[in-house]
LODRENTOR-652518 format. One record per residue (C-alpha): residue number from 1; residue in one letter; x, y, z. Coordinates in steps of 0.05 Angstrom, whole numbers, plus 5000, padded with zeros to 4 digits. Layout:
% residues N
+---------+------+------+------+------+
| vexdren | vonu |   px |   py |   pz |
+---------+------+------+------+------+
|     NUM |    a |    X |    Y |    Z |
...
+---------+------+------+------+------+
***
This chain:
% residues 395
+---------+------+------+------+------+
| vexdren | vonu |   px |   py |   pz |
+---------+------+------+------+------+
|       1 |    x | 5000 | 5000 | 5000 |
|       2 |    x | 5030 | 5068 | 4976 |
|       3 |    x | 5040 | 5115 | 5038 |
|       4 |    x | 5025 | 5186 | 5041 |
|       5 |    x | 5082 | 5216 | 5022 |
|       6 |    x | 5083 | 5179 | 4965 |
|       7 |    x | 5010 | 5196 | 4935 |
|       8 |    x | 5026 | 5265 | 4946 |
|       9 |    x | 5091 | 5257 | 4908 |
|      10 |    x | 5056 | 5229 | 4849 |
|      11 |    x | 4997 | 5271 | 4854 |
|      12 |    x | 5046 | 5330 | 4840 |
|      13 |    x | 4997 | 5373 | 4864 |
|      14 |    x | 5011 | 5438 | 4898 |
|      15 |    x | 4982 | 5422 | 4963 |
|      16 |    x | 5019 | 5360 | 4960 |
|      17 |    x | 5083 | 5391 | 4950 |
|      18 |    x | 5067 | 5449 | 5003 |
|      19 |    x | 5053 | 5396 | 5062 |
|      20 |    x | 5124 | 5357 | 5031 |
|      21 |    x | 5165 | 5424 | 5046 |
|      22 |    x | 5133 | 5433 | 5110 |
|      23 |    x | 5148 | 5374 | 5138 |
|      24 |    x | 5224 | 5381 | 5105 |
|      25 |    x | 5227 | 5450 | 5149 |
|      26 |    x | 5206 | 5415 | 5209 |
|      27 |    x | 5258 | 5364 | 5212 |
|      28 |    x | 5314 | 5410 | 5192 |
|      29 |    x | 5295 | 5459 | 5247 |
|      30 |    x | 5293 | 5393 | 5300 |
|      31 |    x | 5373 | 5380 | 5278 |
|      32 |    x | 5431 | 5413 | 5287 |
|      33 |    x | 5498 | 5390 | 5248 |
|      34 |    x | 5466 | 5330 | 5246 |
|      35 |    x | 5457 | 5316 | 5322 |
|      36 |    x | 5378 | 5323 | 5359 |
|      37 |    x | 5369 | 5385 | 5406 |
|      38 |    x | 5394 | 5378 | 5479 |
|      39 |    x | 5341 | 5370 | 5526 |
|      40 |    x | 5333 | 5431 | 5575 |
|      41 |    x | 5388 | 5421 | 5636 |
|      42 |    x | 5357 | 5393 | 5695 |
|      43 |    x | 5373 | 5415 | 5762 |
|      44 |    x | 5399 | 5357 | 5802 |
|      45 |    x | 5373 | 5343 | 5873 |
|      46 |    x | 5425 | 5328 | 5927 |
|      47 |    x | 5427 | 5311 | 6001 |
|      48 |    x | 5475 | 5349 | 6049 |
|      49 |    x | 5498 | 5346 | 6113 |
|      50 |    x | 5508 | 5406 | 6149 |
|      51 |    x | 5579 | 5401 | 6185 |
|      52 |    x | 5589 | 5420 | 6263 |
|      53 |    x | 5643 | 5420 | 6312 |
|      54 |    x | 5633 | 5384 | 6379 |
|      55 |    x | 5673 | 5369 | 6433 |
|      56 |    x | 5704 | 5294 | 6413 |
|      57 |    x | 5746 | 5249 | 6465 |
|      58 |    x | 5796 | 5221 | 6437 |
|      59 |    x | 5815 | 5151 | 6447 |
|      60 |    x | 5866 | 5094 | 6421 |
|      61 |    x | 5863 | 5019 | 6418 |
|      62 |    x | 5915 | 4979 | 6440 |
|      63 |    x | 5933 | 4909 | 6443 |
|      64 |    x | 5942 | 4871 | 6510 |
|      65 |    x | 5948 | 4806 | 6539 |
|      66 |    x | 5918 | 4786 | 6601 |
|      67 |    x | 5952 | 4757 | 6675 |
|      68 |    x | 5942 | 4744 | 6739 |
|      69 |    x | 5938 | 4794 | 6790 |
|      70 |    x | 5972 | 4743 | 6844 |
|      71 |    x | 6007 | 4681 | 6816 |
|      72 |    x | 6041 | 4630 | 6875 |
|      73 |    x | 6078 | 4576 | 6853 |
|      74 |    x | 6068 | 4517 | 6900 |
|      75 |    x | 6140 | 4482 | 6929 |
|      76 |    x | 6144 | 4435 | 6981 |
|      77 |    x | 6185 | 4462 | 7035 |
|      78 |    x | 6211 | 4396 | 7072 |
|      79 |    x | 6230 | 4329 | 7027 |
|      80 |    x | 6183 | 4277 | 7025 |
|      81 |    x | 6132 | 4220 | 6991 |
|      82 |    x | 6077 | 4255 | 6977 |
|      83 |    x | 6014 | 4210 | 7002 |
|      84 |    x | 5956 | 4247 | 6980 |
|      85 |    x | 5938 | 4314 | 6931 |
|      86 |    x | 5884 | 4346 | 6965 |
|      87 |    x | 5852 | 4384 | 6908 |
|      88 |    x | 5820 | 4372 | 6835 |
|      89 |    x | 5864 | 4415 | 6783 |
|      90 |    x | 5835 | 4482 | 6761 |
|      91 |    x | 5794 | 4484 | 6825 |
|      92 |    x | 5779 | 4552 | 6864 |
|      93 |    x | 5823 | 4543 | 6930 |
|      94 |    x | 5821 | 4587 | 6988 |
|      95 |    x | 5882 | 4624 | 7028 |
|      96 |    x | 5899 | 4559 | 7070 |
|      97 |    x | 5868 | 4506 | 7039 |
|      98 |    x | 5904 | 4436 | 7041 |
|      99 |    x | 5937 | 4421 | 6975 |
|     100 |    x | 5975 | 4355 | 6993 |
|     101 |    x | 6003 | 4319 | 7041 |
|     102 |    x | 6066 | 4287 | 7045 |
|     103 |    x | 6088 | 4234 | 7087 |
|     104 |    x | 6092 | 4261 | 7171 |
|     105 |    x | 6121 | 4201 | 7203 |
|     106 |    x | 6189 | 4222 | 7201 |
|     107 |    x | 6182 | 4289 | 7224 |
|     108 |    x | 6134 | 4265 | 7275 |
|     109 |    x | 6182 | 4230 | 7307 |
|     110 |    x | 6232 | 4285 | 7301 |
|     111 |    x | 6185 | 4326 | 7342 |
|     112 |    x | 6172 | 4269 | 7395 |
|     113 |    x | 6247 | 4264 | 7401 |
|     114 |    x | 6252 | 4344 | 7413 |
|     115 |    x | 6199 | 4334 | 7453 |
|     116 |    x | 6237 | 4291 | 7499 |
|     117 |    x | 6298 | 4336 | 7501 |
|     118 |    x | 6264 | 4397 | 7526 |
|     119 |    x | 6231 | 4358 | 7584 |
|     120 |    x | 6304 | 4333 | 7590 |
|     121 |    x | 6323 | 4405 | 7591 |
|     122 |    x | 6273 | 4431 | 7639 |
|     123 |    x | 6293 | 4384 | 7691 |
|     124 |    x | 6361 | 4392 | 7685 |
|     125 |    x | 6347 | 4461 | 7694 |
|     126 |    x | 6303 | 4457 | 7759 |
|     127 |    x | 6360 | 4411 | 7792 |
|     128 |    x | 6405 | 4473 | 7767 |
|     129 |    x | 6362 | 4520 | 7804 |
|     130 |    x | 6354 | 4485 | 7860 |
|     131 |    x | 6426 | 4470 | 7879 |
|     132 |    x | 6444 | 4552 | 7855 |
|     133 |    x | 6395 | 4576 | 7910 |
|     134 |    x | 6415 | 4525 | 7963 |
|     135 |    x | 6499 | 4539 | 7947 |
|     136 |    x | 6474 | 4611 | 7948 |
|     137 |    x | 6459 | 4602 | 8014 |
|     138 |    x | 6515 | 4562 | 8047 |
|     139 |    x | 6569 | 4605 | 8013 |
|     140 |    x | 6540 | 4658 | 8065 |
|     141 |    x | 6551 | 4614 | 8126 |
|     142 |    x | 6628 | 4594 | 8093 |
|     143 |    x | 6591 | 4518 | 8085 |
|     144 |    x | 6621 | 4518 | 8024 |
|     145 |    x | 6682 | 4556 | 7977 |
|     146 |    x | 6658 | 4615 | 7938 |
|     147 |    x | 6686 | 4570 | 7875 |
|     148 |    x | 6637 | 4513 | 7882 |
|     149 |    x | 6583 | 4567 | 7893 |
|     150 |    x | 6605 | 4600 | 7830 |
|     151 |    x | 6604 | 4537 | 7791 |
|     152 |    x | 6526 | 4520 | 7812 |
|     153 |    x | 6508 | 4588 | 7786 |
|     154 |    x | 6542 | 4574 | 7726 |
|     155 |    x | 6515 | 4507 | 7718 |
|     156 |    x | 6440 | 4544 | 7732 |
|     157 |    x | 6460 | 4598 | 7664 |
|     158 |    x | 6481 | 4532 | 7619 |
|     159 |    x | 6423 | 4491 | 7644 |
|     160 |    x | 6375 | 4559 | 7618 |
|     161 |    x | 6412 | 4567 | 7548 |
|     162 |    x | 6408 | 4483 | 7540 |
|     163 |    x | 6329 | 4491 | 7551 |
|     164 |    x | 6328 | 4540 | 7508 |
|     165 |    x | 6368 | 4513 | 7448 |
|     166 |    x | 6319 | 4449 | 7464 |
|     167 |    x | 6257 | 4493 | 7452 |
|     168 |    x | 6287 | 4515 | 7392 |
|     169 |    x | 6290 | 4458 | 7358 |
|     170 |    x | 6220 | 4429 | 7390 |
|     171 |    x | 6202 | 4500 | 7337 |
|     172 |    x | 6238 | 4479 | 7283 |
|     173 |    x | 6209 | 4404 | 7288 |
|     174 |    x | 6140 | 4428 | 7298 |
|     175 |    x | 6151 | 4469 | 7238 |
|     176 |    x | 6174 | 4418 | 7199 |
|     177 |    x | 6116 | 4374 | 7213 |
|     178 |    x | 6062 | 4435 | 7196 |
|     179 |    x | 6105 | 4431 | 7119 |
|     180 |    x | 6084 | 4365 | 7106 |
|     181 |    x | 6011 | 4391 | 7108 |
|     182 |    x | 6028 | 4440 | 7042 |
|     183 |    x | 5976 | 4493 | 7033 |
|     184 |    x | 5950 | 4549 | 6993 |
|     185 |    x | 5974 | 4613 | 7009 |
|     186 |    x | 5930 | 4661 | 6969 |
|     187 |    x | 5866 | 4645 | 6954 |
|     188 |    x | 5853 | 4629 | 6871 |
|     189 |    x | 5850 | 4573 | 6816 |
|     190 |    x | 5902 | 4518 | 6818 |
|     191 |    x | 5931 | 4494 | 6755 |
|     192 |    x | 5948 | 4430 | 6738 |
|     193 |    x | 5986 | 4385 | 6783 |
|     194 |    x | 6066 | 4363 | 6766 |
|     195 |    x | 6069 | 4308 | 6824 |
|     196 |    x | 6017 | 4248 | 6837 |
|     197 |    x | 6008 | 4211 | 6904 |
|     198 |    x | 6082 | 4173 | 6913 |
|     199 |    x | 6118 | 4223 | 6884 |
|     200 |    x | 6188 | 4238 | 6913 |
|     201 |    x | 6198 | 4317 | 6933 |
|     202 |    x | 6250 | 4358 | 6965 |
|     203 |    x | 6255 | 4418 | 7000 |
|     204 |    x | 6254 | 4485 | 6956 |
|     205 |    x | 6261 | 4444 | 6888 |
|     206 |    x | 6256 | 4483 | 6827 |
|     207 |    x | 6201 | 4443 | 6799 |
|     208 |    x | 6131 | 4478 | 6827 |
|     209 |    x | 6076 | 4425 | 6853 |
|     210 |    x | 6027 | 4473 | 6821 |
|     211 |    x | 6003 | 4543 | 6815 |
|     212 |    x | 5957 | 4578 | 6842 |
|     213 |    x | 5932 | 4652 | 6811 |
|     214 |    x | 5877 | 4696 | 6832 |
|     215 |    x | 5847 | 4724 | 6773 |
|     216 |    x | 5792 | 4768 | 6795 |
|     217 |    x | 5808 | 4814 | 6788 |
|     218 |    x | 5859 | 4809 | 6729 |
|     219 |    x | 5924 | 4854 | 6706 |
|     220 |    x | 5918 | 4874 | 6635 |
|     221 |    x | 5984 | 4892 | 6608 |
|     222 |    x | 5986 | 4933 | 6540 |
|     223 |    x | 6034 | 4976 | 6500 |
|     224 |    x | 6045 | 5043 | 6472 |
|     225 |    x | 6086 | 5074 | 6421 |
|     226 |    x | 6129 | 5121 | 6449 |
|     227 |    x | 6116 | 5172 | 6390 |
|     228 |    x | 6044 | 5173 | 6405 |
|     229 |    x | 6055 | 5196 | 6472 |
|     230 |    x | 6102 | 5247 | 6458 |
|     231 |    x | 6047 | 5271 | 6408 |
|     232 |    x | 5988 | 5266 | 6457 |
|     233 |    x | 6040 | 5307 | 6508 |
|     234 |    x | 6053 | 5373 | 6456 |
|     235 |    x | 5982 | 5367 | 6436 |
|     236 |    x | 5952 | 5383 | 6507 |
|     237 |    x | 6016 | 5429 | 6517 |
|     238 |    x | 5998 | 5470 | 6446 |
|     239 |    x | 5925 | 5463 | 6473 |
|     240 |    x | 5901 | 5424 | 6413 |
|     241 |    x | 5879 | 5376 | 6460 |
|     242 |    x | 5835 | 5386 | 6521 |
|     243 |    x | 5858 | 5338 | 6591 |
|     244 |    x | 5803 | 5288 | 6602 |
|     245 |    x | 5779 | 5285 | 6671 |
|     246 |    x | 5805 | 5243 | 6724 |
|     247 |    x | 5740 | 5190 | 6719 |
|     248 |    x | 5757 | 5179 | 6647 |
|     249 |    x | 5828 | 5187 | 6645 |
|     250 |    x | 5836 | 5119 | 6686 |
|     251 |    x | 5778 | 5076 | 6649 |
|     252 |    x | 5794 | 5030 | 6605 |
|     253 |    x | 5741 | 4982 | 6561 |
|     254 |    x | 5766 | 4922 | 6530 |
|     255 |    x | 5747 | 4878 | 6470 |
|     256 |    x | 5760 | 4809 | 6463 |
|     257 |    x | 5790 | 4758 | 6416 |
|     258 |    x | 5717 | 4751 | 6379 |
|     259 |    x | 5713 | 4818 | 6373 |
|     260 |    x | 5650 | 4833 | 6429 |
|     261 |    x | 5655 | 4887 | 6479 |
|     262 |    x | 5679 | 4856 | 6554 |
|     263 |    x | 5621 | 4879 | 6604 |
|     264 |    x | 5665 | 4916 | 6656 |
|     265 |    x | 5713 | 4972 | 6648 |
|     266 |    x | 5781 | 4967 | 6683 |
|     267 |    x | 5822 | 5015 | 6709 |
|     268 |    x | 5889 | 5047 | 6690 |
|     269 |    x | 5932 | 5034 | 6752 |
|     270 |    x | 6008 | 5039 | 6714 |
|     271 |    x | 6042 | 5077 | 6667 |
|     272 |    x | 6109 | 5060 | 6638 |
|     273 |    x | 6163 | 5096 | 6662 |
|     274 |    x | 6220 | 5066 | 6618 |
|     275 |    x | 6211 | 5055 | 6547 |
|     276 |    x | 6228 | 4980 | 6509 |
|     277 |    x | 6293 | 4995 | 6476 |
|     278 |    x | 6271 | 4933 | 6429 |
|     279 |    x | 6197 | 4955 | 6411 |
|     280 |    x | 6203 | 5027 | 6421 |
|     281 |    x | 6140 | 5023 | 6469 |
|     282 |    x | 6122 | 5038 | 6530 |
|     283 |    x | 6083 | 4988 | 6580 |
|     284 |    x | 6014 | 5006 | 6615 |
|     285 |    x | 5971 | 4963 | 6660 |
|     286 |    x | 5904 | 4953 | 6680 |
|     287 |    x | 5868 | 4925 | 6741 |
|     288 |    x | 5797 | 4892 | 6710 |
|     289 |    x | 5733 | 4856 | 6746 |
|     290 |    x | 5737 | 4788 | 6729 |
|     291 |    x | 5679 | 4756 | 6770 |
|     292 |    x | 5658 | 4712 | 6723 |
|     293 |    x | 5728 | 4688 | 6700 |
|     294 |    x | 5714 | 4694 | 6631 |
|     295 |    x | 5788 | 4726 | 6630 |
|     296 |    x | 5845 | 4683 | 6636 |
|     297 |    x | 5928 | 4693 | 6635 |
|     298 |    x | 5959 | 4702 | 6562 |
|     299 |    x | 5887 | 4716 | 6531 |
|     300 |    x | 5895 | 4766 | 6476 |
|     301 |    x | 5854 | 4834 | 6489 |
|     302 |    x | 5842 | 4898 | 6458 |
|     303 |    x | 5842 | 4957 | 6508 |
|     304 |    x | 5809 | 5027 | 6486 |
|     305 |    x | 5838 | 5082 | 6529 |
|     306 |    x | 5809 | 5150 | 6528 |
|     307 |    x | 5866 | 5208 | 6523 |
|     308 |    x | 5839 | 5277 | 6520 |
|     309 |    x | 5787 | 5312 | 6478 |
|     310 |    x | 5781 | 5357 | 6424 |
|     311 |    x | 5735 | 5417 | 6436 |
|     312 |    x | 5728 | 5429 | 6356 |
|     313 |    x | 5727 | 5364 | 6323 |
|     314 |    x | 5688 | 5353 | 6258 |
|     315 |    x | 5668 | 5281 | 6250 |
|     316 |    x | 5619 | 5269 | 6182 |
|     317 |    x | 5591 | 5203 | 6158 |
|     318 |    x | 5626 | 5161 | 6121 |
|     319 |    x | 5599 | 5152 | 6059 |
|     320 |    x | 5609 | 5227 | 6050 |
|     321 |    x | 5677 | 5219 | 6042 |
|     322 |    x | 5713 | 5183 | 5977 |
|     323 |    x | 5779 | 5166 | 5954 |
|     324 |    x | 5814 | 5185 | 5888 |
|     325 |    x | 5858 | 5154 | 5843 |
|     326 |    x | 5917 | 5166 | 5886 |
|     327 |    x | 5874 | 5144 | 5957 |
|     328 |    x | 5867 | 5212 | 5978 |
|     329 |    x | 5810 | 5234 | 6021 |
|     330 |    x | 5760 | 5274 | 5980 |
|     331 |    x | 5693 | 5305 | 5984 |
|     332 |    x | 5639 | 5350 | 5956 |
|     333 |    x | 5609 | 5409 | 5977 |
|     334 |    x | 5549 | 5454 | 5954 |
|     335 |    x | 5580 | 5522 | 5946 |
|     336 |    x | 5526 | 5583 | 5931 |
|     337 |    x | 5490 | 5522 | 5901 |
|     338 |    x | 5550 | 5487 | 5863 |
|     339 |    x | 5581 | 5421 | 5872 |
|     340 |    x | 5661 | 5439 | 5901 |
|     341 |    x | 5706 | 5383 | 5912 |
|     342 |    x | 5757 | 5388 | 5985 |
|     343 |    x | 5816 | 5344 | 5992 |
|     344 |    x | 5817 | 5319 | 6074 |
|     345 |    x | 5854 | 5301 | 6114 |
|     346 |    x | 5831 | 5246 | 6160 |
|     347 |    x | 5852 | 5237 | 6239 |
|     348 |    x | 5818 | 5170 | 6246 |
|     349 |    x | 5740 | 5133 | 6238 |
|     350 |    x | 5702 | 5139 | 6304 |
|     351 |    x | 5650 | 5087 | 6303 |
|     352 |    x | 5615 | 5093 | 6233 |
|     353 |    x | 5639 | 5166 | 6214 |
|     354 |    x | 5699 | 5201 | 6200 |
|     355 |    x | 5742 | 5251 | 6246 |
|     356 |    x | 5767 | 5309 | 6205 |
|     357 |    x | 5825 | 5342 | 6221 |
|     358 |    x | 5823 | 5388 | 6148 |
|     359 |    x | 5792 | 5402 | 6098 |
|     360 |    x | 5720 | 5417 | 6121 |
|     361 |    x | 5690 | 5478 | 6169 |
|     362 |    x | 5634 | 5479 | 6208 |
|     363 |    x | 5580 | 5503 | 6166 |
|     364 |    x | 5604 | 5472 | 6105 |
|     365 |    x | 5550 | 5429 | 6065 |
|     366 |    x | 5576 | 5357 | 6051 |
|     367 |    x | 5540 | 5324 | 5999 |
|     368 |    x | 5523 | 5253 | 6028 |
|     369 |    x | 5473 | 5234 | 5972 |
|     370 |    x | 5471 | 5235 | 5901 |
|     371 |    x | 5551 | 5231 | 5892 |
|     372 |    x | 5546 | 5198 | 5837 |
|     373 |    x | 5499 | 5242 | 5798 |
|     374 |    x | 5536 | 5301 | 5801 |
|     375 |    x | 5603 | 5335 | 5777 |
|     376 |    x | 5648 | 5400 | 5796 |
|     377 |    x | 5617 | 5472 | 5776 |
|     378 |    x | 5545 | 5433 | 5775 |
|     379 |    x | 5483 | 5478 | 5794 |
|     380 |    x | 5451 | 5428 | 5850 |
|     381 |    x | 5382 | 5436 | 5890 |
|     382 |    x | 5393 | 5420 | 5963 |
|     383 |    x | 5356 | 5382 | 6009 |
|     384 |    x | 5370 | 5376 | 6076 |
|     385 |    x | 5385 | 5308 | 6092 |
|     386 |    x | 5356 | 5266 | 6155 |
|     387 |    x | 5434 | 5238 | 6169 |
|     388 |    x | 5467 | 5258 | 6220 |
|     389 |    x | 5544 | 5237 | 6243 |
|     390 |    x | 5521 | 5181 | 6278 |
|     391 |    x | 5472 | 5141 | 6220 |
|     392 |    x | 5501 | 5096 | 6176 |
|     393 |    x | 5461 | 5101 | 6120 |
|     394 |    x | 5483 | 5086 | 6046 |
|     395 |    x | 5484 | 5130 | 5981 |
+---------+------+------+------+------+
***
């Protein structure tokens, strides 16, 4: 079937070939060089977020490892069989407690024996006394020489010092005996056991029995880089930084090896004094609540200490920020309603936004939606955007 244009091409009439150069106008005036008409610009729609300055503690984590606030190795202090263990390993023992025995017979009957010798002593010493008195007396009626007076008191002053030299050892005996009984002397968990019931021991051997630690509460032991506390020291001295108050300045929180937050804060109770001429750090410690003994020695913390606050920072959501080619920090800002890009410089991410140490102002407008859509120069239309530095919304 013939179309239009071609009936009025053959029909040659004038009408025909008025409507034909009409049309030819009309799609001449739509092009340009052979390209269609641009569209009218749009003005493009962004979300900002208006930058402020708050006061911002500042804080660094650290890593740590965990150990006992008392640790006491267990050594037998006389030599012996051992005849029973008194406790099941990685029981809680009190100050004390019984932890084995070892065999008393011996020393039993080296405290019978000293028991005999100061009775031995004791009379030996009354006979003493008796005869010093009575000599004491005839030497006054010239019964008997002064000499064999003399030598009654003197036999009265040996008899005393032989009684007590007896007693002395009746001590040490008794003493001896109480060893065999070895006990606890801080209260805590035990470990695991290096003798068994018929062991030989000796007095003072090097080899502990066991150990016993009290771990709640627990030392935390973490380190610092020297360099960062000579910055955090000119920073509060140049006044960049702000002290934090006592309550703060000693807190610690901690996060452990899966990553959740432990439930009780310790305390700071150390600073280094010395710095590790091997790791260039400095050593802090930490007393921590460990009631539940969820903490044990050698376990691998994280410890957040808080070390003075900023009274201007500027901390801005995340996904307001980019990175260029080269990694650098970047972002964009409406400008008398254009899009400006800022090179940043970032201090560190607190929580899900970004501390700011240049680059932005308070009062500056950071785009945080629309990034994509829009370039440099580009005339924008801003809304105010429901984010603030603590949301963690996306583009």
């Amino acid at each position: 079937m013939p179309t239009l244009f071609h009936t009025l091409l053959l029909t040659r009439s004038p009408l025909g070939r008025a409507l034909l150069l009409g049309a030819g106008l009309i799609v001449i005036g739509g092009c340009r060089d052979g390209q269609p008409s641009a569209p009218p610009a749009i003005t493009q729609e962004v979300a900002v977020y208006n930058v402020t300055a708050a006061p911002q503690a500042l804080s660094t984590t650290l890593p740590g490892r965990a150990s006992a606030h008392l640790v006491a190795e267990i050594r037998p202090q006389v030599g012996g069989i051992v005849q029973k263990r008194l406790f099941n390993e990685g029981d809680t023992v009190k100050a004390g407690q019984a932890l084995y025995q070892i065999d008393p017979q011996p020393y039993q009957a080296t405290l019978a024996q000293a028991d005999a010798t100061v009775a031995s002593a004791r009379a030996t010493l009354k006979a003493a006394e008796l005869k010093a008195k009575r000599d004491a007396q005839l030497v006054k009626i010239d019964a008997i020489s002064s000499e064999d007076n003399e030598s009654a008191q003197a036999a009265l002053l040996e008899a005393r010092a032989s009684l007590q030299s007896a007693q002395a050892s009746q001590r040490t005996a008794r003493i001896n005996l109480d060893y065999t009984r070895i006990t606890a002397p801080i209260a805590g968990r035990t470990a695991t056991s290096s003798v068994t019931p018929g062991a030989l021991v000796t007095a003072e051997q090097t080899t502990a029995l066991t150990t016993v630690q009290q771990l709640d509460p627990i030392y935390v032991d973490f380190t610092q880089p020297s360099s960062t506390l000579l910055r955090l020291k000119r920073e509060l001295a140049e006044g960049k930084l702000a002290p934090s108050d006592q309550k703060d300045a000693t807190r610690i929180s901690l996060t452990l090896e899966d990553g959740s937050t432990y439930a009780h804060d310790g305390t700071l109770t150390f600073n280094g004094v010395s710095v590790d001429e091997s790791t260039g750090s400095v050593t802090l410690r930490a007393i921590v609540p460990n009631p539940d003994g969820l903490l044990m020695p050698g376990m691998y913390l994280k410890a957040t200490v808080q070390e003075g606050v900023q009274p201007d920072a500027i901390l801005v959501p995340q996904q307001g920020v980019s990175r260029d080619e080269r990694g650098g920090a970047t972002a964009l800002v409406v400008v008398d309603g254009k899009v400006e890009q800022r090179q940043l410089t970032l201090a560190r991410a607190v929580d899900n936004r970004w501390w700011v140490s240049e680059g932005l102002a308070e009062g500056d407008q950071l785009i945080v939606q629309g990034l994509q859509k829009v370039r440099v120069g580009q005339q924008v239309q801003v809304q105010d955007s429901t984010l603030t530095a603590h949301n963690d919304s996306s583009n």
